[in-house]
C-alpha positions as CSV (number, residue, x, y, z in Angstrom):
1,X,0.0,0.0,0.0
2,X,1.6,3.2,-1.0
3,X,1.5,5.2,2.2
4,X,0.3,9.3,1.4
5,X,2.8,12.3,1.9
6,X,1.1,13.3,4.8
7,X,1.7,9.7,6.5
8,X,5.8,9.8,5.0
9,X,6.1,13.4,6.8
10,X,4.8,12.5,10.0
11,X,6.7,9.6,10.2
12,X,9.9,11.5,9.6
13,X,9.2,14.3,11.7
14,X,8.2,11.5,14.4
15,X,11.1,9.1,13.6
16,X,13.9,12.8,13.9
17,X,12.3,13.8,17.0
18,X,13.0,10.1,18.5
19,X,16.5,10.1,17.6
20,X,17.3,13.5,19.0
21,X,17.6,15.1,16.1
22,X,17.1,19.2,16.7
23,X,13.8,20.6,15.7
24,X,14.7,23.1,13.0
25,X,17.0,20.2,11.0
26,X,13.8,17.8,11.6
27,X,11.3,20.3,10.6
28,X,13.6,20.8,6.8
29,X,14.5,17.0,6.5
30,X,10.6,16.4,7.1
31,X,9.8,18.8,4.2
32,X,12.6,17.5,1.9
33,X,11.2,14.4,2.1
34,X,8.0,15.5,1.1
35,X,8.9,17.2,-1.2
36,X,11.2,14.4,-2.7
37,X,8.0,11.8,-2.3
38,X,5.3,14.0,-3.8
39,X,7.3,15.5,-6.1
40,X,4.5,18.1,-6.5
41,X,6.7,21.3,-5.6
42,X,10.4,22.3,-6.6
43,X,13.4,21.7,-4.5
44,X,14.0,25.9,-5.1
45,X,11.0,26.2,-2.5
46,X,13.1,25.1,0.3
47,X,15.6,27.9,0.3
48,X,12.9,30.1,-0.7
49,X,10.6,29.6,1.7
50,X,13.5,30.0,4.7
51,X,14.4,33.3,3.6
52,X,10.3,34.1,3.5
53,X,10.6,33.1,7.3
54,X,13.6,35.1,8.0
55,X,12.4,38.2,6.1
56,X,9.5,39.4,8.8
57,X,10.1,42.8,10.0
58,X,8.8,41.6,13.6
59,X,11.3,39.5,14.4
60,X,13.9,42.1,14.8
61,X,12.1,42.5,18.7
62,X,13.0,39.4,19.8
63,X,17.0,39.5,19.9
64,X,16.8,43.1,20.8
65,X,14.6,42.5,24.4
66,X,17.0,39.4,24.6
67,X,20.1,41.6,24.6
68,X,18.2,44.6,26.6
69,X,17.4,41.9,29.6
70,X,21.3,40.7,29.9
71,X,22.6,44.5,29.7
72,X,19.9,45.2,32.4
73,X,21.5,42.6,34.5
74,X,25.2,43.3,34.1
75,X,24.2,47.0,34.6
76,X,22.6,46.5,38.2
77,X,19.7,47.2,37.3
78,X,18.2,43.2,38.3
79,X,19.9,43.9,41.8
80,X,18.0,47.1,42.6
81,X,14.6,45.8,42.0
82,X,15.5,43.1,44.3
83,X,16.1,45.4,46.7
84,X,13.0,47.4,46.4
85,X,10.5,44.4,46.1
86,X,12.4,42.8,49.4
87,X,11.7,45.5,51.2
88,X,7.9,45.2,50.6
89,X,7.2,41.2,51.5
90,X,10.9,40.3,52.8
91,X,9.3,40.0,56.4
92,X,6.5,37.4,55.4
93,X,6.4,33.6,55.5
94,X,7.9,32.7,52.3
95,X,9.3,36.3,52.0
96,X,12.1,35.4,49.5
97,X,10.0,33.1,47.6
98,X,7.4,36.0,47.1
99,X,10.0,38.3,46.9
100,X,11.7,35.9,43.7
101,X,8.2,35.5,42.3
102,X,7.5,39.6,42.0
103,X,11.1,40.5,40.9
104,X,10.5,37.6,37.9
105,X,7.2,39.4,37.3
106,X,8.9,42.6,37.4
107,X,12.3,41.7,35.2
108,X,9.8,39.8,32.7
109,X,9.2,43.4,31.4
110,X,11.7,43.6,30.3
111,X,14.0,40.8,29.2
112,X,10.5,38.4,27.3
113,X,12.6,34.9,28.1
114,X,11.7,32.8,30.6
115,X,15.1,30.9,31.7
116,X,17.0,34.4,31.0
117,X,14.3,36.0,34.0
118,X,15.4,32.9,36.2
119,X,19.2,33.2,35.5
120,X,18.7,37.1,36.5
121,X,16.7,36.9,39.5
122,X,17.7,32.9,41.1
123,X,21.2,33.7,40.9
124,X,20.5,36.7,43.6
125,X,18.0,35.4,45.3
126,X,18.4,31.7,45.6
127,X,21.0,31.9,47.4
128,X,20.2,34.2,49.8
129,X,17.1,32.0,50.2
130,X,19.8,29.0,50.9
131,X,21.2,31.3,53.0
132,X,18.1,31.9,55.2
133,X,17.3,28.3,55.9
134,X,15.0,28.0,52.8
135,X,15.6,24.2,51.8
136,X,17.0,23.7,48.0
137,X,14.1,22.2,46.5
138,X,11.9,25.0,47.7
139,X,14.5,27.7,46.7
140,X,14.8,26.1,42.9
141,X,11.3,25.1,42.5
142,X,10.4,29.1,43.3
143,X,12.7,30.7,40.9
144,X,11.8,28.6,38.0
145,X,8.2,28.9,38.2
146,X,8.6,32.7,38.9
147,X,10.4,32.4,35.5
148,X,7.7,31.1,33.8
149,X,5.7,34.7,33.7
150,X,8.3,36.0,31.3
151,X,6.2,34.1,28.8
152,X,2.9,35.8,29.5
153,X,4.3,39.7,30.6
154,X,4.8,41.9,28.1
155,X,7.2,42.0,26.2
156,X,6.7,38.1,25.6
157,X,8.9,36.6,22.4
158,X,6.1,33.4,22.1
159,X,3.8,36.1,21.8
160,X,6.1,38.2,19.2
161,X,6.3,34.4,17.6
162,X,2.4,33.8,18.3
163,X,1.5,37.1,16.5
164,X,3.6,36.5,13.6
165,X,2.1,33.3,12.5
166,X,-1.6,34.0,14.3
167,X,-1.5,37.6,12.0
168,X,-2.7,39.2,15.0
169,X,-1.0,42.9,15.9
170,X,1.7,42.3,18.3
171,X,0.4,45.2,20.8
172,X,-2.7,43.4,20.8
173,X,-1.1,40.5,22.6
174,X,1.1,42.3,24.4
175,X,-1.4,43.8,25.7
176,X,-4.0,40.5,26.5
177,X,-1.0,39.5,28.2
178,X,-1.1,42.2,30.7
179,X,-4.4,41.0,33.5
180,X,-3.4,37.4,32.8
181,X,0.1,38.1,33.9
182,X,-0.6,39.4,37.0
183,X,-3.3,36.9,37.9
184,X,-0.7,34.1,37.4
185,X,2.0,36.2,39.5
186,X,-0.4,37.1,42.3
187,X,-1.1,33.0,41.9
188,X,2.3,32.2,42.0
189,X,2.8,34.4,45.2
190,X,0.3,32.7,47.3
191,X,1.4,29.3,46.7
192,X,5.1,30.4,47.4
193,X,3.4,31.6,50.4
194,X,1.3,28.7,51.2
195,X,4.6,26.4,50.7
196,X,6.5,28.2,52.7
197,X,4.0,28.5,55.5
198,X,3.2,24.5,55.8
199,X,7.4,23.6,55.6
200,X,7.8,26.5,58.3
201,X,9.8,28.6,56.3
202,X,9.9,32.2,58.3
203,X,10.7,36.2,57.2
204,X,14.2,36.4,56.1
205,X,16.5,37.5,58.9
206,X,18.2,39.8,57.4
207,X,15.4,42.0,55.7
208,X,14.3,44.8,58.6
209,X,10.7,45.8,59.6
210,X,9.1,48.0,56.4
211,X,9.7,51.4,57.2
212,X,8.3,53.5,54.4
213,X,10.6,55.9,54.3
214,X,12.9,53.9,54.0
215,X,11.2,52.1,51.3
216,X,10.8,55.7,49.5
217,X,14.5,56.3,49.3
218,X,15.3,53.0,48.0
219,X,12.8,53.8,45.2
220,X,14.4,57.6,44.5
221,X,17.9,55.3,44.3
222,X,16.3,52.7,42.0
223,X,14.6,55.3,40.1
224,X,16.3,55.0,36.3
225,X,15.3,50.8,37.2
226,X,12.6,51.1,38.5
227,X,11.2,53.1,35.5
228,X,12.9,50.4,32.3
229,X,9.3,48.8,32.2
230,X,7.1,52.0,31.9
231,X,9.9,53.3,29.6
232,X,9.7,50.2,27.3
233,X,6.1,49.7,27.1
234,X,4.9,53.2,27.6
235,X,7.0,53.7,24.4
236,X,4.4,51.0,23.0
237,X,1.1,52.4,24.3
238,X,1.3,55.7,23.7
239,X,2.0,55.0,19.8
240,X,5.6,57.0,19.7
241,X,6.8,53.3,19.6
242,X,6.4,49.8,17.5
243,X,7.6,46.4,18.9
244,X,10.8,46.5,17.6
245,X,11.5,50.4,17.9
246,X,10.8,49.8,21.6
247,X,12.9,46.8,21.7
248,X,16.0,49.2,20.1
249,X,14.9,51.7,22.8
250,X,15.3,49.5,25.7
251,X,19.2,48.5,24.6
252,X,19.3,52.4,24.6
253,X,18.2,53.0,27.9
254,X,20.1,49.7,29.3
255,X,23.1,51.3,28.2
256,X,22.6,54.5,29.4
257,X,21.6,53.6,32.9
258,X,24.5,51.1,33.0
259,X,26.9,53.4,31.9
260,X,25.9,56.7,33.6
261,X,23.8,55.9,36.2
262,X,24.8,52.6,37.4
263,X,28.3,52.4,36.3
264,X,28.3,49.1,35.9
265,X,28.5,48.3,32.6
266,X,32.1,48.0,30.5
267,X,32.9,47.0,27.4
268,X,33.6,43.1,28.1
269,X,29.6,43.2,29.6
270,X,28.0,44.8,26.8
271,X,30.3,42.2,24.5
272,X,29.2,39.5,26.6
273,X,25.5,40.4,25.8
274,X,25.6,40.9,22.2
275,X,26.7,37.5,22.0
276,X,24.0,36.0,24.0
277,X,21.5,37.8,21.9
278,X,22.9,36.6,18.6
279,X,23.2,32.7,19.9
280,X,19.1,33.0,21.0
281,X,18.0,34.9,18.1
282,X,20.2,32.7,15.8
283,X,18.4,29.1,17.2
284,X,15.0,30.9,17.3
285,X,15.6,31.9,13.6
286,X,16.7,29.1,12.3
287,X,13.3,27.5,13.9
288,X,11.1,30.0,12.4
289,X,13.2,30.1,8.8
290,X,12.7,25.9,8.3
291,X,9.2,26.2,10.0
292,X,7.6,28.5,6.9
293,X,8.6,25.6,4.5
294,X,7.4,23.1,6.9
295,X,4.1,25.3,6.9
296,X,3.8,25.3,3.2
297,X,4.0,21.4,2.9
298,X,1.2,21.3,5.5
299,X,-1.0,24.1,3.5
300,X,-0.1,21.8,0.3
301,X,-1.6,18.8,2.2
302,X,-4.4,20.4,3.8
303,X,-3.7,19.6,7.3
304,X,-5.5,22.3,8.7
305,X,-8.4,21.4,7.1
306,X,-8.4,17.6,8.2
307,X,-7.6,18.5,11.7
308,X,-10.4,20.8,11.2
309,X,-12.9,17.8,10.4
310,X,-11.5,15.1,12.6
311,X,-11.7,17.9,15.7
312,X,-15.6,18.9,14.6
313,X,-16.7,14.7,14.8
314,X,-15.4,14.9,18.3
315,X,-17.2,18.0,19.8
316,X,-18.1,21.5,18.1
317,X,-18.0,23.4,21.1
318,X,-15.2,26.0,21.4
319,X,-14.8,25.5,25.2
320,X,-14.2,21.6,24.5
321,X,-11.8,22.0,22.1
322,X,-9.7,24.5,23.7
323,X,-9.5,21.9,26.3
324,X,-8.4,19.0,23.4
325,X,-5.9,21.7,22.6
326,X,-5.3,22.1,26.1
327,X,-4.3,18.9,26.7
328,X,-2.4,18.0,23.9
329,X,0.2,21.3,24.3
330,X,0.4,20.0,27.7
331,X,1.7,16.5,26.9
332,X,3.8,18.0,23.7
333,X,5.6,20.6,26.5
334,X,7.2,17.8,28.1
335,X,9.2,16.6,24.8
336,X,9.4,20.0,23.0
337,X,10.9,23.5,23.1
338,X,8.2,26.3,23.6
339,X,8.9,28.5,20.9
340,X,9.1,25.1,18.7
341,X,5.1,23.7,19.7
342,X,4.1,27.9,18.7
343,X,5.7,27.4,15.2
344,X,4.3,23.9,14.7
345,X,0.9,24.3,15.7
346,X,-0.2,27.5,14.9
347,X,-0.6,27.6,11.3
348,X,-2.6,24.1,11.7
349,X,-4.5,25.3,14.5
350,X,-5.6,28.3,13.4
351,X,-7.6,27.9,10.6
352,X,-9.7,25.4,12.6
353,X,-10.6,28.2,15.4
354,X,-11.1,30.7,13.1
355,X,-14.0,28.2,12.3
356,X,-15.1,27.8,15.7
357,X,-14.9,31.7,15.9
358,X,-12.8,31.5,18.6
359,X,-11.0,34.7,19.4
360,X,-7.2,34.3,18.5
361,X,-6.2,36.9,21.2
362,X,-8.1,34.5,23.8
363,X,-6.3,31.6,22.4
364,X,-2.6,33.0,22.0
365,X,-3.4,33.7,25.9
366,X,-3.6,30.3,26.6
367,X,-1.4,29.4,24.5
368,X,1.2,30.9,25.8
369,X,0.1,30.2,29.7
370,X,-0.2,26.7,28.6
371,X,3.7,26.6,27.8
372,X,4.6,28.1,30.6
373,X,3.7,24.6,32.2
374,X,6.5,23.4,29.7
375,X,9.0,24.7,31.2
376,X,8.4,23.2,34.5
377,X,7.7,19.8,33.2
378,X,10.5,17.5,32.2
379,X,12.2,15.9,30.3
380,X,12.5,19.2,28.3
381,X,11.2,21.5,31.4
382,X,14.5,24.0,30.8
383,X,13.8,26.6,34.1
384,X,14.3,23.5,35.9
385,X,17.8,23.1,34.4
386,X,18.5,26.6,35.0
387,X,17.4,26.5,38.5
388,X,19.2,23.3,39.5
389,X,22.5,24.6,38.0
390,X,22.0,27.8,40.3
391,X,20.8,25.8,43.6
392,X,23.0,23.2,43.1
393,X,20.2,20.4,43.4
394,X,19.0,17.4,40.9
395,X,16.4,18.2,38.2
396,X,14.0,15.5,40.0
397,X,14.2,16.6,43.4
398,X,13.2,20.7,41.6
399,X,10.1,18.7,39.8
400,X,8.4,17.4,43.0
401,X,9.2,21.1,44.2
402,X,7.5,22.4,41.7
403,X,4.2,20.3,41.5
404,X,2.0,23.0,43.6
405,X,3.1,25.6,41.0
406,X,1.9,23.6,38.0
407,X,-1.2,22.6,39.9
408,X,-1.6,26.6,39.8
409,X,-1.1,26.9,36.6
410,X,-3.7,24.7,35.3
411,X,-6.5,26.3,38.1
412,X,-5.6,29.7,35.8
413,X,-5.3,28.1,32.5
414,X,-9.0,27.0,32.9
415,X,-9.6,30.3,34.7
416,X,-8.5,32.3,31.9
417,X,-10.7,29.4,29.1
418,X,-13.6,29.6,30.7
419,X,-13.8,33.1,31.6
420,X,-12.5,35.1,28.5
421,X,-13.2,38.6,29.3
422,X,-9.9,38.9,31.7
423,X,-8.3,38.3,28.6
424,X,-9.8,40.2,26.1
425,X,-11.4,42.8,28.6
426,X,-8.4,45.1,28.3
427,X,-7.5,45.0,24.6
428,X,-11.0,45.5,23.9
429,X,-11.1,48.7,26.1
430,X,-7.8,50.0,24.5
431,X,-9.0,49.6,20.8
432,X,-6.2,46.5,19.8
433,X,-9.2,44.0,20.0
434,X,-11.7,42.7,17.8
């Protein structure tokens, strides 16, 4: 039986991802061979179609934010808003593990990477934690689900990816991403602080009673680092900005508060950084190039439109198959890169909720909340890795740590599903949403 082109690139794509093959060189050999079995489509569309990917104004953003987050960190910048949000909760049960969670939420504003906000903040604050008698697993497990809100905080790159392929504005999502953010931080805080409070983890010892004016110089210090979100997406709301001219601005203003206010930045630093950018945005690039020509094999085989059809025999209602979709991006986050399930399953998935009329700002939400669960979820979960490198502790020891977290996740992932209007309330309001 001569098996379809459809069957001969799933097998492929499944039979590369088995052997450890990476995803970008899986996603091409997967099209070559389609393309070499159906022989319906030259081999010039391969190198075509990667340089289609590549050329998309858009994703200028994401290495900029990337390089903006590690200046902001070798500049001091990280440290001071430690200092300020210690200040504030420092005294409660759990004080460093809130204190963590809020400075992720915080530095998410501004770097958009989840295991670049836990390198920042869990290299300060884990080990103080250790320090304070917090126990490794509790210390680890903290910082890399505080991490995970980088995904959902504007600026986001999955949602810089999302929008891209979803052809939804950019602001739009940043701005969806907003409510949700802050539901999941304000989440993330009370389990830190329910943890903390059943293991009998006190107030760190060495944080003194709030005193506000105390408090109110610390923030006149901080100012200039204080101010890098509102700069970044104020630049954004109030139109002077795009994306990616805010993106250039906040490499600008790292520098300059480095430099001159700071003065913590050199030369080797800023080198240092520009390298990290390029080695992110040259793997995410090379995801998205080989992904369009994976994307045009699928369009050629009408995948979308059989997913479509096999879905709609199941159930028809929206809220049911968000929770299909739900459940599979759950199980794929285990075994695959975030960024790499967005470029996959978007241009399949979308045509079939478009059908459904379900609202693609509600869905890149929960998208991109959904794979926040994938970083905390081995085999692949990668905070985890960060976060045992920094606390000096096993990956499986972090991923019992780190089951009351996910259990929180999923509470606001069918939080956010079933109650759409705190997602879409606030573009709606601001004019970005449909």
């Amino acid at each position: 039986m001569e098996l379809s082109v459809m069957t001969m690139v799933l097998i492929s794509l499944g039979a590369l991802f088995i052997l450890g093959m990476p995803v970008f060189m899986s996603l091409a050999v997967a099209s070559i061979v389609a393309l070499s079995y159906g022989g319906y489509l030259p081999m010039s569309v391969v190198h075509n179609s990667i340089f289609d990917g590549l050329n998309i104004f858009p994703l200028l953003a994401i290495p900029c934010f990337v390089i903006a987050g590690t200046l902001m960190e070798h500049g001091n910048i990280t440290n001071q808003i430690v200092g300020v949000v210690k200040q504030l909760v420092g005294r409660m049960h759990g004080g460093l593990g809130i204190t963590t969670i809020l400075a992720c939420t915080f530095f998410a504003a501004i770097s958009g990477s989840g295991p670049g906000t836990v390198a920042a903040v869990g290299t300060i604050l884990v080990p103080a934690m250790l320090r304070s008698g917090y126990s490794k697993e509790y210390a680890a497990a903290t910082s890399s689900s505080g991490g995970t809100i980088g995904l959902l905080i504007p600026p986001s790159n999955p949602m810089i990816i999302y929008a891209i392929l979803g052809n939804v504005s950019v602001t739009a999502m940043f701005t969806a991403g907003f409510i949700p953010g802050f539901v999941v931080g304000i989440s993330m805080c009370t389990t830190a602080w329910f943890v903390a409070r059943k293991k009998g983890f006190g107030a760190d010892p060495d944080t003194p009673p709030f005193n506000l004016m105390m408090f109110l110089k610390s923030c006149w210090s901080s100012f200039f680092s204080l101010a890098t979100p509102f700069v970044i997406l104020g630049s954004i709301y109030t139109g002077l900005c795009t994306p990616v001219e805010a993106a250039v601005l906040a490499i600008g203003y790292a520098l300059f508060v480095g430099f001159l206010i700071n003065r913590s930045l050199n030369l080797k630093k800023v080198y240092w950084s520009l390298l990290e950018g390029a080695q992110i945005c040259g793997a995410v690039l090379l995801i998205v190039g080989t992904s369009t020509l994976f994307g045009k094999i699928l369009t050629f085989e009408e995948a979308p439109q059989r997913l479509a059809e096999a879905v709609l025999r199941i159930s028809n209602d929206p809220n049911m198959v968000m929770l299909m979709i739900i459940g599979v991006l759950i199980v794929l986050g285990m075994f695959m890169e975030t960024l790499s399930t967005i470029i996959i399953l978007v241009p399949v998935l979308m045509p079939m909720l478009n059908m459904l009329g379900i609202d693609p700002i509600h869905f890149g939400v929960i998208l991109v909340v959904t794979n926040e669960m994938a970083l905390l979820t081995p085999p692949l979960g990668v905070n985890l890795f960060v976060a045992s490198r920094i606390a000096n502790v096993s990956v499986e020891r972090i991923s019992v740590g780190v089951l009351p977290y996910l259990a929180t996740l999923i509470l606001c992932i069918l939080l956010f599903t079933f109650v759409p209007d705190i997602v879409t309330w606030l573009p709606r309001v601001t004019g970005y949403g449909n």
